[in-house]
C-alpha positions as CSV (number, residue, x, y, z in Angstrom):
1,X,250.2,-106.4,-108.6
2,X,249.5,-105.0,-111.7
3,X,248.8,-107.2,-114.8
4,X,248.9,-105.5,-118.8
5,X,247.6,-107.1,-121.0
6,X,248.0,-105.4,-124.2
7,X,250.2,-106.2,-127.3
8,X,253.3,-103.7,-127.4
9,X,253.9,-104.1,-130.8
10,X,250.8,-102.3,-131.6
11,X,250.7,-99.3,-133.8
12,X,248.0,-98.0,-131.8
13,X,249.9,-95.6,-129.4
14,X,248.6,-96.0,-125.3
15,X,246.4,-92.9,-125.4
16,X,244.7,-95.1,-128.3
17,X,243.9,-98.0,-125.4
18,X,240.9,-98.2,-123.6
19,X,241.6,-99.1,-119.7
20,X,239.8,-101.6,-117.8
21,X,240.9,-101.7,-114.3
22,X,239.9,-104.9,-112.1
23,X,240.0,-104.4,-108.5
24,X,239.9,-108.0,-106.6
25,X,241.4,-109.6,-103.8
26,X,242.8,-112.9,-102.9
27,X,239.6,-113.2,-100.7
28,X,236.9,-112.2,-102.9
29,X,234.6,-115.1,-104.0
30,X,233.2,-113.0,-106.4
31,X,236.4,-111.7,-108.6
32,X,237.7,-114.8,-110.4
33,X,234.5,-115.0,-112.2
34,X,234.4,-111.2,-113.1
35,X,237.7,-111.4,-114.2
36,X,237.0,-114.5,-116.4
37,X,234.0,-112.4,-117.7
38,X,236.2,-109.4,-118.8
39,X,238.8,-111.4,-120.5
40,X,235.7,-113.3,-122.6
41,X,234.4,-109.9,-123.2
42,X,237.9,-108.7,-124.2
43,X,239.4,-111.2,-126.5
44,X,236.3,-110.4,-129.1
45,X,238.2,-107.0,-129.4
46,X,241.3,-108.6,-130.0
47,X,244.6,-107.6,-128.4
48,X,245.3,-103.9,-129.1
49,X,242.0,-102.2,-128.1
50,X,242.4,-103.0,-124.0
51,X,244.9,-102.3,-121.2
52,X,243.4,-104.6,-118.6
53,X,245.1,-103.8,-114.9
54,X,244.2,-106.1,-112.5
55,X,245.0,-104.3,-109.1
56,X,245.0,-106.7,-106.1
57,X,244.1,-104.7,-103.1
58,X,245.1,-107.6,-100.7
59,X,248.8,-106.4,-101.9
60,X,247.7,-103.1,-102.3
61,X,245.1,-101.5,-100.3
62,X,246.1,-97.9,-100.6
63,X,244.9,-98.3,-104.3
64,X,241.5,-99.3,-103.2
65,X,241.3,-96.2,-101.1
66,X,243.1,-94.0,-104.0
67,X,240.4,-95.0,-106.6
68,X,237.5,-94.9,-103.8
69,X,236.6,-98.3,-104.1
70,X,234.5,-100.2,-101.3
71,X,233.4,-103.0,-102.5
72,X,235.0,-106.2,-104.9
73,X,235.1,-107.1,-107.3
74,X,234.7,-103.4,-109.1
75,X,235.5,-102.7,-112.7
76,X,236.6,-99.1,-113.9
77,X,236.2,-98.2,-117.6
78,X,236.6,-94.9,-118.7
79,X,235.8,-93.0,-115.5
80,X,232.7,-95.5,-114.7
81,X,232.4,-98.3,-112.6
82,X,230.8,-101.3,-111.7
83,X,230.6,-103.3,-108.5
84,X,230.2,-107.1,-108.8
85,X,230.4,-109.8,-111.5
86,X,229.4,-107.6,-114.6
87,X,227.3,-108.3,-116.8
88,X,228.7,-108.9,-120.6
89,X,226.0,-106.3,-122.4
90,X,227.3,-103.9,-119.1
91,X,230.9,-103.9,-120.3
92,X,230.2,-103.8,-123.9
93,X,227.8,-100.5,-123.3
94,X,231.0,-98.9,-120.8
95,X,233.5,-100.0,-123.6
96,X,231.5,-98.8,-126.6
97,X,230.8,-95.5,-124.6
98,X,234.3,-95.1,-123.7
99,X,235.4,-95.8,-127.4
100,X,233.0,-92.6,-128.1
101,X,234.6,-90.4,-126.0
102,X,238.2,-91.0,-127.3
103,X,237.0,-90.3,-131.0
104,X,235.0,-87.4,-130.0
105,X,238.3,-86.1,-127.9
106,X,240.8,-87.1,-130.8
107,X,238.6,-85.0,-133.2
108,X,238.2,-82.3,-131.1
109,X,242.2,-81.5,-131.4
C-alpha cells in the first residue's frame, strides 16, 4: 500500500517534490513511531514540499527486495537511507541535502 501525501493542487510540479519513502510492516515495533517522527518533521514544511510513500512490505515484499532493504523501519530520501526510528536533525540534514541537489540539478539545465 502506497500512501501520498502531497497537495495536488500545488503549483509545484512532482519533479519539484522531495520523496520520502517509509518502508514498515504490520509487525514492526519500531515503524509507527518513525512514521509519527517523519510526519512531525514534515508538516513544518508544509504540504507541497514532500511525497511521503509509505510502502508496507507485509503486502508487498518484492518492494523491500526491489529497493534492497533488510531491515524496518528504513527511510529513503533522495537516494539515502536510514534504518530505524530517525532522528529529527537526521531527516532535516537528508531533506536539506536533497533540496540542494534538486536546485543544483534545475540550474544546471
Amino acid at each position: 500500500m502506497v500512501d501520498k501525501k502531497q497537495n495536488r493542487n500545488s503549483s509545484k510540479q512532482d519533479n519539484d517534490l522531495i520523496e520520502i519513502v517509509l518502508f514498515k510492516s504490520d509487525t514492526c515495533a519500531f515503524c509507527p513511531r518513525a512514521e509519527e517522527v517523519i510526519r512531525e518533521t514534515i508538516e513544518d514544511f508544509g504540504s507541497t514540499v514532500f511525497e511521503l510513500k509509505i510502502i508496507n512490505v507485509t503486502e508487498n515484499p518484492e518492494a523491500a527486495e526491489e529497493y534492497g532493504i533488510f531491515a524496518l523501519p528504513t527511510v529513503m530520501i533522495g537516494g539515502l537511507s536510514v534504518t530505524g526510528i530517525p532522528e529529527k536533525d537526521m531527516l532535516m540534514k537528508m531533506v536539506l541535502g536533497t533540496r540542494v541537489m534538486l536546485k543544483k540539478k534545475v540550474e544546471s539545465k
